[in-house]
ZAMARGU-4260 file (C-alpha; in steps of 0.2 Angstrom, whole numbers, plus 5000, padded with zeros to 4 digits):
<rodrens>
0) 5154/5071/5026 | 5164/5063/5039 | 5167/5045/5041 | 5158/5047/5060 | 5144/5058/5052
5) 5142/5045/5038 | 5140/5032/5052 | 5130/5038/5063 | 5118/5042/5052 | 5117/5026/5043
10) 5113/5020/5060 | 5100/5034/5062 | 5091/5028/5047 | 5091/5009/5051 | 5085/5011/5068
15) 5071/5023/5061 | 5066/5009/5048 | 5066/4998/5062 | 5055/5008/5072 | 5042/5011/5058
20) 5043/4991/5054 | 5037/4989/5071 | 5025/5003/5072 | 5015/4995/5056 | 5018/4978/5067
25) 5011/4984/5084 | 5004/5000/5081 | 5013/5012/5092 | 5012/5028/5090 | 5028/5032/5100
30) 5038/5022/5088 | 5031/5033/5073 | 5035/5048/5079 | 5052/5043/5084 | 5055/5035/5067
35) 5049/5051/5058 | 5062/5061/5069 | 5076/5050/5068 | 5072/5049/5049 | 5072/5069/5048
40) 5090/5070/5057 | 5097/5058/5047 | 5092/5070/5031 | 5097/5084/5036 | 5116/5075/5039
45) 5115/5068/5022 | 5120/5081/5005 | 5109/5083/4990 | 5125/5073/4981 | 5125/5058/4996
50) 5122/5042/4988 | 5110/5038/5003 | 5100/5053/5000 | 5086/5044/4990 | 5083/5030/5003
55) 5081/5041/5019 | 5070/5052/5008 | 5059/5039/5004 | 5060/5031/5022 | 5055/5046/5027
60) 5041/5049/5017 | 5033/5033/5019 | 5033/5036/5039 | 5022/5054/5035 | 5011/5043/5022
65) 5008/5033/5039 | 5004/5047/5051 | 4992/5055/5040 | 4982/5040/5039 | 4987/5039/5057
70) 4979/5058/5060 | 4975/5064/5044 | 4985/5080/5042 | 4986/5082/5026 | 5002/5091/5027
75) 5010/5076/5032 | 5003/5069/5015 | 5008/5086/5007 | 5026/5082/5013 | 5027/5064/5008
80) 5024/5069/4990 | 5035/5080/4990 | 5047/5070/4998 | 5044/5054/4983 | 5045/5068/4970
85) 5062/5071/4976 | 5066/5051/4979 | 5061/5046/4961 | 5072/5062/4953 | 5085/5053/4961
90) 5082/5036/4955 | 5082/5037/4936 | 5077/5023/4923 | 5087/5007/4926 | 5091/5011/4944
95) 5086/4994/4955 | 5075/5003/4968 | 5066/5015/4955 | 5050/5002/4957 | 5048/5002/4976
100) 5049/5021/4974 | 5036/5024/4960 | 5025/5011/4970 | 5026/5021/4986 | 5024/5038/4975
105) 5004/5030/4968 | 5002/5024/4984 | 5004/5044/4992 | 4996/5049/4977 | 4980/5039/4979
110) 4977/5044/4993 | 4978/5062/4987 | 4964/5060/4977 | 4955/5051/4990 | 4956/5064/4999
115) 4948/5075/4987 | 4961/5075/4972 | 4960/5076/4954 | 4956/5063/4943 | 4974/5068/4937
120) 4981/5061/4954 | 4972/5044/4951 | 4976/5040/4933 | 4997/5047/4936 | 4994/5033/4952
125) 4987/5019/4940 | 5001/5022/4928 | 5015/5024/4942 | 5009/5006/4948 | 5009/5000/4931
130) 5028/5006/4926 | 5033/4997/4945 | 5024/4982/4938 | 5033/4984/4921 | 5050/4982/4929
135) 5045/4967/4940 | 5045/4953/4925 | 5038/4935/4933 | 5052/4928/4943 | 5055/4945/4954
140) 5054/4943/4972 | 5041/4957/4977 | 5031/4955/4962 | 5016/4952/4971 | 5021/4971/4979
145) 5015/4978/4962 | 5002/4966/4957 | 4992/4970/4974 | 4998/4991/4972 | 4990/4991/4955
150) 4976/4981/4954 | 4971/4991/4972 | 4973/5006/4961 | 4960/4998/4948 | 4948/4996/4960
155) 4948/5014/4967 | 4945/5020/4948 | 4931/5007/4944 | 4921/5015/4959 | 4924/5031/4951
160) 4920/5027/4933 | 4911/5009/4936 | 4924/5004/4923 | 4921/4984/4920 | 4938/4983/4912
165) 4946/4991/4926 | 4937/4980/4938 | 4942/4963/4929 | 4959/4969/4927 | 4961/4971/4946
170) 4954/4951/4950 | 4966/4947/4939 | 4982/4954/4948 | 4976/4952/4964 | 4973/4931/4961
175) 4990/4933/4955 | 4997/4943/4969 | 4987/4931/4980 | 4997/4914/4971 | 5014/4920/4976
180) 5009/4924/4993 | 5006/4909/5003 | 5000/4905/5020 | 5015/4908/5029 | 5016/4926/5020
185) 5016/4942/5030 | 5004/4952/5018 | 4993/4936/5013 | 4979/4945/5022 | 4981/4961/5012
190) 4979/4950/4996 | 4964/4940/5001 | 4955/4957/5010 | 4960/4966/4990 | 4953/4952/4981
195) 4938/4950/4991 | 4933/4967/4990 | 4936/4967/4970 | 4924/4951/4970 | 4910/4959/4981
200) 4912/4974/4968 | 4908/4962/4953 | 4895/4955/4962 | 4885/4970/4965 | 4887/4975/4947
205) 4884/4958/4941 | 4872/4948/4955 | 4885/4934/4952 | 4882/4921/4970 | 4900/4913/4967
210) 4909/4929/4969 | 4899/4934/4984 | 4903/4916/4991 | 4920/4918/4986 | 4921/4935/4995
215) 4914/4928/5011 | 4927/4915/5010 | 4942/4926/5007 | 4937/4940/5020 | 4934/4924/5032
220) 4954/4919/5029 | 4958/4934/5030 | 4951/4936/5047 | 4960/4921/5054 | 4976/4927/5050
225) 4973/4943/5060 | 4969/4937/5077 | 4966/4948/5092 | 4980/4962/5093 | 4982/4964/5076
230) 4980/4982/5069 | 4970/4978/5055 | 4958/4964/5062 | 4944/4977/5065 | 4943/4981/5044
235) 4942/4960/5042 | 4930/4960/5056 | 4918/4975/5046 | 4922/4967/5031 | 4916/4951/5034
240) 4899/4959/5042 | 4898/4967/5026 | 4898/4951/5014 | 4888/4942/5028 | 4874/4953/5028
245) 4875/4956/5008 | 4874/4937/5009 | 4856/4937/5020 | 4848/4950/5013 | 4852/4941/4994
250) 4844/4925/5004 | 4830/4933/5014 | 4822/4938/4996 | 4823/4923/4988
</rodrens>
């Protein structure tokens, strides 16, 4: 590859980053579909031997992941598997980004099953977030990436097997997670929506007040720290209503 061609598509790649960061920002569609086709180009400039290869494949299979839950083609999700397949044959053990790419795999992989998987695709997703965990020891930067990626995954299995274990096991990654990720962090609303959710889960199995309470209170953070315009206030806005009236029908019986 040329020194040009090698330029212009590392410039291909970082503008379609940028593009997708601000798609997941703003919500713009526009800027997705752009990403995904600067992202593409770029590929098809890099060989199977380019020592970028991995990262634009996984880039690029991170902006299907979001289309499909954009439109739902499952193609798209199709694709993006097969792309991380390909990402994590080039990233083997010992490699520094092998994490990040076994996280992104489970996350494309839950949603596989979500969508009507196999079992098989939920338990390989549980122990892909539990190998990106395992190379994240405390002290790691984007520990809290994993914590929230498996414990999120723990959750999605205890509704299919009401699996206690699986369900404290998730609280207690995402209350980690949530401890290294303070106010000022850009994904503290994911951990305190997660943890929520896993605490309205125990109560229903449990009747336990405090974790209703203790739901109400995160989803009510969480909230706050999506004001109008952000693209995720509507699932804090339903989830709220949810633990809200949980709440008064607990209290209207009493």
């Amino acid at each position: 590859i040329c020194f040009g061609q090698q330029s212009n598509t590392e410039e291909m790649d970082q503008s379609a980053s940028f593009l997708l960061d601000r798609y997941r920002l703003k919500g713009s569609e526009e800027d997705l579909e752009h990403s995904i086709r600067l992202h593409t180009e770029a590929l098809k400039l890099l060989p199977s031997s380019h020592s970028d290869r991995h990262h634009v494949l996984n880039s690029l299979a991170c902006s299907l992941r979001d289309r499909y839950h954009l439109k739902g083609s499952q193609e798209d999700l199709e694709h993006a598997i097969q792309l991380h397949t390909e990402t994590l044959d080039l990233q083997p053990p010992g490699h520094p980004d092998r994490p990040y790419s076994l996280h992104n795999f489970a996350n494309a992989l839950g949603d596989h099953y979500s969508l009507g998987g196999s079992r098989d695709d939920l338990d390989r997703s549980i122990q892909m977030q539990s190998d990106a965990l395992d190379l994240c020891p405390l002290g790691h930067p984007q520990r809290s990436l994993f914590l929230h990626g498996l414990g999120c995954a723990l959750v999605e299995r205890h509704t299919l097997t009401g699996s206690l274990d699986d369900l404290e096991k998730a609280i207690r990654l995402h209350r980690e997670a949530l401890d290294l990720r303070p106010p000022t962090h850009p994904h503290r609303s994911s951990s305190l929506n997660s943890l929520a959710a896993a605490l309205r889960f125990r109560y229903v199995l449990t009747g336990s007040l405090d974790d209703l309470e203790a739901a109400i209170r995160l989803h009510t953070e969480a909230l706050d720290l999506r004001p109008p315009g952000h693209p995720h206030r509507d699932t804090s806005l339903n989830n709220l209503a949810a633990v809200l009236k949980d709440r008064y029908v607990l209290t209207s019986s009493q």
